[in-house]
KELUMGU-533596 format. One record per residue: x, y, z of N, C-alpha, C in turn. Coordinates in steps of 0.02 Angstrom, whole numbers, plus 50000, padded with zeros to 5 digits. Example, Ala and Ser with C-alpha at 12.3 -4.5 7.8 and 13.67 -1.06 7.14 Angstrom:
<sites>
506604971650390506154977550390506604983550390/506424988850354506844994750357506455000250394/
</sites>
This chain:
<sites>
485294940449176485704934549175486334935949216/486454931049265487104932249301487884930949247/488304933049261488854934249232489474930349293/489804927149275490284925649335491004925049272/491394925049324492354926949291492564920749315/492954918549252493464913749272494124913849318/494084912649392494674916349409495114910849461/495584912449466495994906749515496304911649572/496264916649550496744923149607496494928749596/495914928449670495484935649673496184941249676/496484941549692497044949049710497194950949642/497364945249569497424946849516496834950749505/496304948549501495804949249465495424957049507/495874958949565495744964649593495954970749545/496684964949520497204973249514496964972049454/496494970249406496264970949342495714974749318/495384972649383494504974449361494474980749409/493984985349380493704989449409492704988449403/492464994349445491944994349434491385002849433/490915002649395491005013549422489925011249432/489615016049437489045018049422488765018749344/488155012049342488045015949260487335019049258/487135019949199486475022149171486245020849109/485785019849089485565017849032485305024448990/485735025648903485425029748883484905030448849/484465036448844483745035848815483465042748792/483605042248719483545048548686484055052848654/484755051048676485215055248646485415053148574/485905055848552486085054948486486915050248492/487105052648546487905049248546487785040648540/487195037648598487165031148627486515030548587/486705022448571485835017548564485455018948627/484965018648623484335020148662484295011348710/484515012648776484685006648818485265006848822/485755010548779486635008648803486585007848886/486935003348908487395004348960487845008648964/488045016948997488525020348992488805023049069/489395021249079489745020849158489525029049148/489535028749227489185038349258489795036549317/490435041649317490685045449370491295040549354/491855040149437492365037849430492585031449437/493055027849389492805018549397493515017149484/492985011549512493435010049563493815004849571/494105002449614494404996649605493874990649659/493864984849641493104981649649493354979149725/493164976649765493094972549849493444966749833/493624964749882493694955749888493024952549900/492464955849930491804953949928491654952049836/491744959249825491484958949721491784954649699/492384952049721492894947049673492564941549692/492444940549772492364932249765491534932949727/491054937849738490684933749712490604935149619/491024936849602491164938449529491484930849494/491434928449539491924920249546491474917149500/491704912249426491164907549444491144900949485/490814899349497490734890649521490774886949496/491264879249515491434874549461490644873349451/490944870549363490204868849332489614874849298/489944881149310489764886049299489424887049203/488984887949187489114887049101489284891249074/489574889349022489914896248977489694901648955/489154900648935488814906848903488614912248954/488784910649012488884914949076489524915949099/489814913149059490494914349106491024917649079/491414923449061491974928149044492774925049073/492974924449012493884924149040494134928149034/494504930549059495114937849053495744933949031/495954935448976496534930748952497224937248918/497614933448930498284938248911498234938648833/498414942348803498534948248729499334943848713/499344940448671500014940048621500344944848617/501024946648612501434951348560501344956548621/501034957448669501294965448712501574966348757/502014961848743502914962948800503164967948776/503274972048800503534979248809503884978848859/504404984248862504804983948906504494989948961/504754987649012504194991849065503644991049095/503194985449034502444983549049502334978649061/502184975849146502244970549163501384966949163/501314966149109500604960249079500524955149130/501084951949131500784946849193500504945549242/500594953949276500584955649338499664956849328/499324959049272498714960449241498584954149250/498634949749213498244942049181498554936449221/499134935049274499124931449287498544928249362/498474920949341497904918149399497314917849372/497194921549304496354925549270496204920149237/495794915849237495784911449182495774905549183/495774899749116496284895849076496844896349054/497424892949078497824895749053497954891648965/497644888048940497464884848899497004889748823/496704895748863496384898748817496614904648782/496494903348705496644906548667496324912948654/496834919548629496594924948619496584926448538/495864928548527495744928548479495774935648432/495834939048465495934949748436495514953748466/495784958748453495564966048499495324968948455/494904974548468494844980748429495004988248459/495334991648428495634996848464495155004048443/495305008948487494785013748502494995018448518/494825025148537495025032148562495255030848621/495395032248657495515033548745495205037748764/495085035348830494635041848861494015039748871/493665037848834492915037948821492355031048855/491985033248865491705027648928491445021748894/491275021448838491275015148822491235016748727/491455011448685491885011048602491455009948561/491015003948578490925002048478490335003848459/490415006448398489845010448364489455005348334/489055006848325488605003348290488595004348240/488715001348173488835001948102488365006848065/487665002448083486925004448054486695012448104/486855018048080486835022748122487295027648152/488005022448163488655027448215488435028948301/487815025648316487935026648379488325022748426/488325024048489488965019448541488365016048546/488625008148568488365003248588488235002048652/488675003648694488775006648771489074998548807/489134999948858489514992748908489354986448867/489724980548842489514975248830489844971048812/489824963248822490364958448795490334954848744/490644955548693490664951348621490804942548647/490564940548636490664931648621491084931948541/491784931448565492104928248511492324920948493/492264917248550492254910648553491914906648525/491354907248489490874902448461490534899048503/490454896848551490254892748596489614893948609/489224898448609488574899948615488234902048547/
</sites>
């Protein structure tokens, strides 16, 4: 299934996104068997990758990812905007994070088991 980003300003959506090499795991104990798990160093993506990471008006949702700004993390020093602005709706609401180790190539465990789940996007929106 294609995946396309909501975006209004590829240069934002440069200095946001990266992209690395993955692999699928099969047999270990860390990852579900199929994780998606990034292999090597992540880069910063093309203006080629951005535009076509674009979606197209009319695009449907259940394909389509917003990158939306985080409430509450004005910090001094940390310029967020410079992240999220152009990305998006600016209309759309953020609904919560889940926080994790650092470091590690990809977070959520899987309850039933403890293994990593590997690369993937939660639908918190309801919409699908």
């Amino acid at each position: 299934m294609p995946l396309h980003v909501a975006v209004e300003d590829f240069r934002a959506l440069r200095a946001r996104c990266e992209h690395s090499t993955i692999r699928n795991a099969k047999g270990g104990t860390r990852y579900e068997d199929g994780a998606v798990v990034p292999v090597g160093a992540w880069r910063p993506i093309t203006e080629a990758q951005a535009r076509a990471l674009a979606a197209p008006p009319g695009t449907s949702p259940d394909v389509t990812v917003e990158i939306v700004r985080p409430p509450g993390l004005e910090q001094p020093g940390f310029e967020l905007d410079t992240l999220t602005a152009g990305l998006g709706d600016e209309d759309a609401h953020y609904l919560g994070q889940a926080l994790a180790a650092p470091g590690m190539p990809t977070t959520t465990v899987n309850p039933n088991g403890g293994r990593l789940l590997g690369l993937h996007l939660d639908n918190w929106d309801k919409l699908i």
